[in-house]
NUMI-263412 format. One line per field, with one value per residue: residue in one letter; chain; x, y, z of N, C-alpha, C in turn. Coordinates in nm, 3 decimals. Layout:
N
residuo <- [A|...]
cadena <- [A|...]
n.X <- [X|...]
n.Y <- [Y|...]
n.Z <- [Z|...]
ca.X <- [X|...]
ca.Y <- [Y|...]
ca.Z <- [Z|...]
c.X <- [X|...]
c.Y <- [Y|...]
c.Z <- [Z|...]
This chain:
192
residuo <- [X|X|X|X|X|X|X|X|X|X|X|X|X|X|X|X|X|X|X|X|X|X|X|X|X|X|X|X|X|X|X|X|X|X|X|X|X|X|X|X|X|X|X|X|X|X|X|X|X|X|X|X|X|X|X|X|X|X|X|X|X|X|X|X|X|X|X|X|X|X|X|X|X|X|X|X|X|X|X|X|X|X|X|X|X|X|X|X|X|X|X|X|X|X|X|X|X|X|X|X|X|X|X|X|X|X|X|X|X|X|X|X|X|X|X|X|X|X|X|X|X|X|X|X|X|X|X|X|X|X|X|X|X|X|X|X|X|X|X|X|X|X|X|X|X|X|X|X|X|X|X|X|X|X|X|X|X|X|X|X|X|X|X|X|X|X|X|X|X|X|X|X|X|X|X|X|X|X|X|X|X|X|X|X|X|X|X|X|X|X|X|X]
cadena <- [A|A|A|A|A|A|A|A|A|A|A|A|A|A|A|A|A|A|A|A|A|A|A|A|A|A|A|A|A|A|A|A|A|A|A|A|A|A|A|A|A|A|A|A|A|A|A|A|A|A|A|A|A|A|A|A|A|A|A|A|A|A|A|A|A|A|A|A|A|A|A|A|A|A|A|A|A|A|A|A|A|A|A|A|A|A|A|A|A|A|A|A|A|A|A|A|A|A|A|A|A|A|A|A|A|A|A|A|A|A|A|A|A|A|A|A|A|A|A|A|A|A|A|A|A|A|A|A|A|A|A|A|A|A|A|A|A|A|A|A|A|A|A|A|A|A|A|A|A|A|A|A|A|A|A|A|A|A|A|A|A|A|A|A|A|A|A|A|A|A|A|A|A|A|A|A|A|A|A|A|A|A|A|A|A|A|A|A|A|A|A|A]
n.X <- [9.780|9.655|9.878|9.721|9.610|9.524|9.306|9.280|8.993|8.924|9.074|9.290|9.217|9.033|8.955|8.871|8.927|8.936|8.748|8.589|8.670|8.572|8.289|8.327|8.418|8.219|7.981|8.089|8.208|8.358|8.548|8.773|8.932|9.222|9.390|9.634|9.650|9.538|9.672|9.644|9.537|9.295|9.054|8.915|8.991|9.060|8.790|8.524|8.283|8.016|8.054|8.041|8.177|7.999|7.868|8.106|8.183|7.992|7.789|7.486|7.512|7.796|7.983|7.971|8.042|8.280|8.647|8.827|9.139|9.383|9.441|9.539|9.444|9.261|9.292|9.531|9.431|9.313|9.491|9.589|9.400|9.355|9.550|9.639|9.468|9.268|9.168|8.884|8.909|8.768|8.710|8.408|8.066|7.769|7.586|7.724|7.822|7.662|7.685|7.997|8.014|7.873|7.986|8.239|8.139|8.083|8.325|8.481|8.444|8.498|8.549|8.401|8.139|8.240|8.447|8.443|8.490|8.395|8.529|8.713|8.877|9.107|9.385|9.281|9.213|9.328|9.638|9.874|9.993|9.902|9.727|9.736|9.615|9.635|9.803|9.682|9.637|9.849|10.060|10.043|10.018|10.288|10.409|10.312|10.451|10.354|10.397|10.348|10.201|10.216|10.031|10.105|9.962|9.942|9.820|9.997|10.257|10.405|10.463|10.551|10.805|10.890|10.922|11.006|10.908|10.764|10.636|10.354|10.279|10.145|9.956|10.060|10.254|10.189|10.141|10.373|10.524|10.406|10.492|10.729|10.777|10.638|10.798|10.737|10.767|10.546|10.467|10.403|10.111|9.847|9.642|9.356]
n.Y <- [12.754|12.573|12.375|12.023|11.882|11.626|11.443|11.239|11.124|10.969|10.790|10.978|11.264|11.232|10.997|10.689|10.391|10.391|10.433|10.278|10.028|10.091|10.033|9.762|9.619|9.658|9.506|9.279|9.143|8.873|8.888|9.093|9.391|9.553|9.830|9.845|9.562|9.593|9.513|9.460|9.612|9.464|9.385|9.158|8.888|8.928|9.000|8.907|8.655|8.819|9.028|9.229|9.353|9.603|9.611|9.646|9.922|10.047|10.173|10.321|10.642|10.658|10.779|11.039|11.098|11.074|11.178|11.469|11.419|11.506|11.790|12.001|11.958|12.098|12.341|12.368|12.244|12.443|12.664|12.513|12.469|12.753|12.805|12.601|12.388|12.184|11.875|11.645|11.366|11.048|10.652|10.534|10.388|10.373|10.428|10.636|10.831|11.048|11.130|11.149|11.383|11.536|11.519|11.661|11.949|12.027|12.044|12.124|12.353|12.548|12.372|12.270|12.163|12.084|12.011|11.741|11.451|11.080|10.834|10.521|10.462|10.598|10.639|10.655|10.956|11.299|11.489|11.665|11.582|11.312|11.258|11.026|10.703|10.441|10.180|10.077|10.315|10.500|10.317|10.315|10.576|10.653|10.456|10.595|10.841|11.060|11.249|11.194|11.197|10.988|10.925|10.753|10.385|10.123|9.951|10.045|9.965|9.785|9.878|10.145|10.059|9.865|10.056|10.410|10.704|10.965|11.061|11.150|11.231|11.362|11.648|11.920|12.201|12.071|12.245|12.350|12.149|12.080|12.230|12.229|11.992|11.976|12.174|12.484|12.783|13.020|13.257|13.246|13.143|13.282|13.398|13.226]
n.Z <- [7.887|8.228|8.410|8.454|8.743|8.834|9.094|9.324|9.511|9.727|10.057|9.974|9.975|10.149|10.459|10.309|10.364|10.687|10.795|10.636|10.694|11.052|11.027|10.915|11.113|11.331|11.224|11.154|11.392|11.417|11.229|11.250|11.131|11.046|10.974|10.891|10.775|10.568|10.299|10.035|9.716|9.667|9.900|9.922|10.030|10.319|10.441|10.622|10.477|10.401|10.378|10.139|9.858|9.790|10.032|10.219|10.103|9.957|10.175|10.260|10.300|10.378|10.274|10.262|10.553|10.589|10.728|10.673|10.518|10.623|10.848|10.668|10.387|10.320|10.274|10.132|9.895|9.823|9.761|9.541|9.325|9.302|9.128|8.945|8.701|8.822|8.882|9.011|9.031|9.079|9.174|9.155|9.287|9.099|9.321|9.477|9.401|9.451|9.715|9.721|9.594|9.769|9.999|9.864|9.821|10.091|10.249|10.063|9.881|9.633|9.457|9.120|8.982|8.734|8.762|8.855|8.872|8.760|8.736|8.639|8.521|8.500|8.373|8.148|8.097|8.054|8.227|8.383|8.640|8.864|9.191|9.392|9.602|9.478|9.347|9.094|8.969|8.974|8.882|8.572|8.496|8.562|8.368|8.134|8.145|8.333|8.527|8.933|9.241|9.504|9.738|10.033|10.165|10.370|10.140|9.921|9.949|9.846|9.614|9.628|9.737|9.521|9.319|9.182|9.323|9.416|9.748|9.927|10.229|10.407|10.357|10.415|10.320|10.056|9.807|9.755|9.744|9.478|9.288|9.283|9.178|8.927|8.827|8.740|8.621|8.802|8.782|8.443|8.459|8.480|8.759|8.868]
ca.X <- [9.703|9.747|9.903|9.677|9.610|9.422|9.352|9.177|8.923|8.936|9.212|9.374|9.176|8.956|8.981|8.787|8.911|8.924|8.563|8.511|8.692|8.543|8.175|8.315|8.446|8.122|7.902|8.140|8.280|8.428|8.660|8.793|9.031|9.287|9.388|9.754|9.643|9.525|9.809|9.683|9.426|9.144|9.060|8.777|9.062|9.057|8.677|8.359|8.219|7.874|8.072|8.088|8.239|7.901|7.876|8.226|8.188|7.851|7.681|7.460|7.614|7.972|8.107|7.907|8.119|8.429|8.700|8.926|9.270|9.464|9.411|9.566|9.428|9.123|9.346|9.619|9.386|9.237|9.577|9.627|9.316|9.353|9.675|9.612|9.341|9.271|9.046|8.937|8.904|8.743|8.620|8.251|7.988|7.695|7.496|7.815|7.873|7.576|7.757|8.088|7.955|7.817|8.148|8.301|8.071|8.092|8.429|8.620|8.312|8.530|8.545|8.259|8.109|8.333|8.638|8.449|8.472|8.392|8.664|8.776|9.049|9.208|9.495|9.206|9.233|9.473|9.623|10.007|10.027|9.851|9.787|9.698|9.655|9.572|9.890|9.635|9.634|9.989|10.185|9.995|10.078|10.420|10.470|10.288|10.532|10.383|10.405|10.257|10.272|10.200|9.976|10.148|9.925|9.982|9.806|10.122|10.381|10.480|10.495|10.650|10.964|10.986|10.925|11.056|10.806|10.765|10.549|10.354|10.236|10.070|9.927|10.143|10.318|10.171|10.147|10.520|10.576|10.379|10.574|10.856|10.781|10.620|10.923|10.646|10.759|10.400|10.438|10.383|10.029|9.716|9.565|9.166]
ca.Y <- [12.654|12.574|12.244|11.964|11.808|11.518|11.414|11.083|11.143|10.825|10.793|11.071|11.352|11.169|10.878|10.584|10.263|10.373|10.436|10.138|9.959|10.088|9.961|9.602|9.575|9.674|9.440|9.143|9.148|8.773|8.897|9.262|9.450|9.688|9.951|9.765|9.455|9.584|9.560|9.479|9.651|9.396|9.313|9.026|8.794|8.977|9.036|8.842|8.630|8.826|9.149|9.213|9.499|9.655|9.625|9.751|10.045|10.109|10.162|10.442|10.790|10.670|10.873|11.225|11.113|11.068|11.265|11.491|11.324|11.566|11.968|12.078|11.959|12.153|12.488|12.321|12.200|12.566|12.714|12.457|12.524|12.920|12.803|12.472|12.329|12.083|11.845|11.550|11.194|10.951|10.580|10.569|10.296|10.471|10.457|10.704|10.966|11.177|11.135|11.156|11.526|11.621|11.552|11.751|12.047|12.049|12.009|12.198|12.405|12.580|12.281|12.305|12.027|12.025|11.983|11.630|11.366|10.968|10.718|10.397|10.422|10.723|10.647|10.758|11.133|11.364|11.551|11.619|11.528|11.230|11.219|10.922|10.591|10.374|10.137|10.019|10.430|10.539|10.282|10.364|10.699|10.649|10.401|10.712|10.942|11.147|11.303|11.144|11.188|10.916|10.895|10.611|10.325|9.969|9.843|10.038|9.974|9.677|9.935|10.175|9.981|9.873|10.229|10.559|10.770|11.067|11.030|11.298|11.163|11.470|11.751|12.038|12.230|11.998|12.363|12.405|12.029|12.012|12.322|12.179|11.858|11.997|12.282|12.567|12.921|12.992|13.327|13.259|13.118|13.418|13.356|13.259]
ca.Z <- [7.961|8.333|8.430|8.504|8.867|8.866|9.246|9.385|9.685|9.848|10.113|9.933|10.044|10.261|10.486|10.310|10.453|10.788|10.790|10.614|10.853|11.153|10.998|10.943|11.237|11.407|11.180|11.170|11.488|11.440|11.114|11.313|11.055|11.155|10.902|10.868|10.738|10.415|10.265|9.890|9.713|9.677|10.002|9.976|10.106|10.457|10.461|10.616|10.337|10.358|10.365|10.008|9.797|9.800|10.182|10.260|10.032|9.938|10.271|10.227|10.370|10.426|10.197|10.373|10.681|10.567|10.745|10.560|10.499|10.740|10.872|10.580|10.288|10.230|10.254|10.006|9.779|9.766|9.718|9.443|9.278|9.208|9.032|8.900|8.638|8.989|8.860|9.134|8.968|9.210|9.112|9.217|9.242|9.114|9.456|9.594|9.319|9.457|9.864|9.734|9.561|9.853|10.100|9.824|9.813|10.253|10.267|9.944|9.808|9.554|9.360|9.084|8.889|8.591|8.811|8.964|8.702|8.836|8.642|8.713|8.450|8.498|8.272|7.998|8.104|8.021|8.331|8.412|8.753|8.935|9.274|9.418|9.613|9.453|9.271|8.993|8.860|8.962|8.758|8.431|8.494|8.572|8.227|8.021|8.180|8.364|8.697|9.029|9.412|9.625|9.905|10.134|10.216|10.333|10.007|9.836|10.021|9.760|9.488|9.649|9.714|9.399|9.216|9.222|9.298|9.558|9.852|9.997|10.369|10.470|10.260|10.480|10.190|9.911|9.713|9.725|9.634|9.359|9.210|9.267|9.113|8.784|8.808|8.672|8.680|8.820|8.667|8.391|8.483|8.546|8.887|8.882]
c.X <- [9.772|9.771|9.755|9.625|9.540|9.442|9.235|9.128|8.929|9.107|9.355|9.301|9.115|8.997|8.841|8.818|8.869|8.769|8.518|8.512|8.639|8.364|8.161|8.304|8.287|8.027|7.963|8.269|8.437|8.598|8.707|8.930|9.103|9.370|9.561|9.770|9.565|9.611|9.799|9.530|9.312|9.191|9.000|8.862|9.054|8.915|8.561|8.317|8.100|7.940|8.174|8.102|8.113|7.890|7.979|8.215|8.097|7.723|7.607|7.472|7.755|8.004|8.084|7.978|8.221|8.497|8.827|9.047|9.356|9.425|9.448|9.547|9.367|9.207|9.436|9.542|9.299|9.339|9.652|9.510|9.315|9.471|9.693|9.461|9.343|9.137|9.037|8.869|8.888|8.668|8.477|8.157|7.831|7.599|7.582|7.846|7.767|7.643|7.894|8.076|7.913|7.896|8.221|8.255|8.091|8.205|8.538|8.505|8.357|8.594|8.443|8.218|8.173|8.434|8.590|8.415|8.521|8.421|8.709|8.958|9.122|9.348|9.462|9.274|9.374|9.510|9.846|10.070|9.897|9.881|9.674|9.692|9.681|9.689|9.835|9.638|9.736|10.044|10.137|10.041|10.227|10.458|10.410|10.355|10.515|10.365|10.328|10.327|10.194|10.121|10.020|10.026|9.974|9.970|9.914|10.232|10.479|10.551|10.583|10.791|10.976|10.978|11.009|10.978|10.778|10.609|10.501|10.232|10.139|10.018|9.953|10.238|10.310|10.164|10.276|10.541|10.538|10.447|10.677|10.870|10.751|10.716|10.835|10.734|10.584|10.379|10.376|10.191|9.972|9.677|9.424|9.129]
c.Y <- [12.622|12.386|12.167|11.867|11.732|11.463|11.338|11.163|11.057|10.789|10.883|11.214|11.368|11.034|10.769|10.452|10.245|10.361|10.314|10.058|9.953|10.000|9.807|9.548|9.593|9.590|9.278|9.154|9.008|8.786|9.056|9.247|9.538|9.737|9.899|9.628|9.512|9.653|9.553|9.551|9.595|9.304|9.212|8.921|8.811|8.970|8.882|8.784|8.723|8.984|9.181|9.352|9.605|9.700|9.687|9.936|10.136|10.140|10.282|10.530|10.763|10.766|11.008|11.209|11.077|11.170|11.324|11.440|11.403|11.734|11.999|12.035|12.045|12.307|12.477|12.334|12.317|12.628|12.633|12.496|12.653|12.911|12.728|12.469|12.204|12.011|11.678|11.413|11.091|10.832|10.563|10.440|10.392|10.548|10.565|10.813|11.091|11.216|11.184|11.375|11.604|11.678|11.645|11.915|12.140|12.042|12.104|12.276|12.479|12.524|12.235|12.174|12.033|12.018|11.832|11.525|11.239|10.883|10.677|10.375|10.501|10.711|10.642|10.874|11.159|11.484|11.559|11.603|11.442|11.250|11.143|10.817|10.470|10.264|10.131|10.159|10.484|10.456|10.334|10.449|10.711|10.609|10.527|10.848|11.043|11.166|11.228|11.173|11.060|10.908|10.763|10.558|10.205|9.870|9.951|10.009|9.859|9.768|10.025|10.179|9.958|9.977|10.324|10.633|10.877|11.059|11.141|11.256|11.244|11.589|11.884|12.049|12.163|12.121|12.329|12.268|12.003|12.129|12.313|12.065|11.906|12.153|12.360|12.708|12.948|13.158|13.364|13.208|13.251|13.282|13.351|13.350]
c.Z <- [8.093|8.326|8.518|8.615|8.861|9.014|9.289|9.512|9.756|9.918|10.015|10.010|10.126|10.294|10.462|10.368|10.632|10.879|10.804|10.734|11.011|11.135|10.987|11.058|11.400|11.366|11.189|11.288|11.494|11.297|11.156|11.204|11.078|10.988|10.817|10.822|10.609|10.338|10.094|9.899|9.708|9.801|10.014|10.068|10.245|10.535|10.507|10.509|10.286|10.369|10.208|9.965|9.845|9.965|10.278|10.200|9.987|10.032|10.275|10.330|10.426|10.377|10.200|10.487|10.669|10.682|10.655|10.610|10.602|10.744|10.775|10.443|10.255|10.150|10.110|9.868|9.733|9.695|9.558|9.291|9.187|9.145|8.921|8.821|8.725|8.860|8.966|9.045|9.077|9.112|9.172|9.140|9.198|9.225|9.517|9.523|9.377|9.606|9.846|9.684|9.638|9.956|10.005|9.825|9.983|10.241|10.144|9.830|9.688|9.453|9.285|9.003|8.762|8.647|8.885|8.801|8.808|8.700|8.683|8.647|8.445|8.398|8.129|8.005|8.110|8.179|8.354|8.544|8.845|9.079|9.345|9.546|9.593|9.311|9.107|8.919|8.901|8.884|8.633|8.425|8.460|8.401|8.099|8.037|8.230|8.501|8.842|9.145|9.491|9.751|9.984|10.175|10.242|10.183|9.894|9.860|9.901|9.634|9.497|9.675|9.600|9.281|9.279|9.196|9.411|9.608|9.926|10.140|10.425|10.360|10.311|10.358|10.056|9.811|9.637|9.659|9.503|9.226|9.180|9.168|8.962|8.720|8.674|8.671|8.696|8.770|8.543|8.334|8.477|8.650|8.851|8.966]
């Protein structure tokens, strides 16, 4: 069996706040958000009263215009793929699972519908490496022991100081790191 990748789409492989952010900031001009002030994960504290979860997140076709997270994911996450049982774990309001399917399809097309699975709790599934932003499904991970990388955001920055946990800022050589990290001979894998 190959090792397991589980891998968040939101501000992991794509940029969702910044998006978001640029839509608040165009609708509620008098509450402007800058990308460094969301520093925890539930933002309502920061937000417009009338800009509610739904309205930040659920605007219909954000999540078809996402941009990918940096030049080199899509290639990574191909080269991870023909090695890796990759499977991508995103939480999803139901209005966004058919958009978020579609940015995946445009964007990483050799990712098939049994590798897209929408879970809020991710520390259900079984998988031996997390990768993430999201504090609320890296610690679980971490306390069930197993593997995670880090996507740096402001809303981790708390956790990251006080964890030990490797950080992967860019997705340039994420292949090699994640070989390193789950120390595979990849040998002993077959290639898809």
């Amino acid at each position: 069996m190959k090792p397991i990748i589980a891998v968040d789409m939101d501000d992991t492989i794509c940029q969702l706040v910044k998006r978001a952010l640029y839509y608040n900031n165009l609708e509620f001009p008098t509450h402007q958000l800058r990308y460094e002030d969301m520093t925890l994960w539930d933002t309502t504290h920061l937000r417009h009263p009338n800009s509610t979860h739904e309205v930040f997140y659920c605007r219909p076709g954000l999540f078809e215009e996402l941009e990918l997270y940096d030049e080199y994911v899509t290639e990574e996450m191909e080269k991870l793929n023909a090695v890796y049982d990759v499977i991508i774990v995103t939480a999803a309001d139901a209005i966004t699972v058919v958009e978020k399917w579609n940015w995946l399809q445009r964007h990483m097309p050799f990712i098939t519908d049994t590798q897209f699975i929408t879970c809020r709790r991710k520390n259900l599934l079984q998988f031996d490496l997390l990768i993430d932003d999201g504090p609320h499904n890296l610690l679980p991970a971490i306390a069930d022991g197993k593997k995670v990388l880090c996507i740096p955001h402001p809303w981790n920055l708390k956790e990251r100081e006080q964890y030990t946990m490797p950080v992967m800022s860019t997705w340039k050589g994420a292949k090699e790191t994640i070989d390193q990290l789950l120390e595979i001979n990849l040998q002993s894998f077959p290639h898809s």
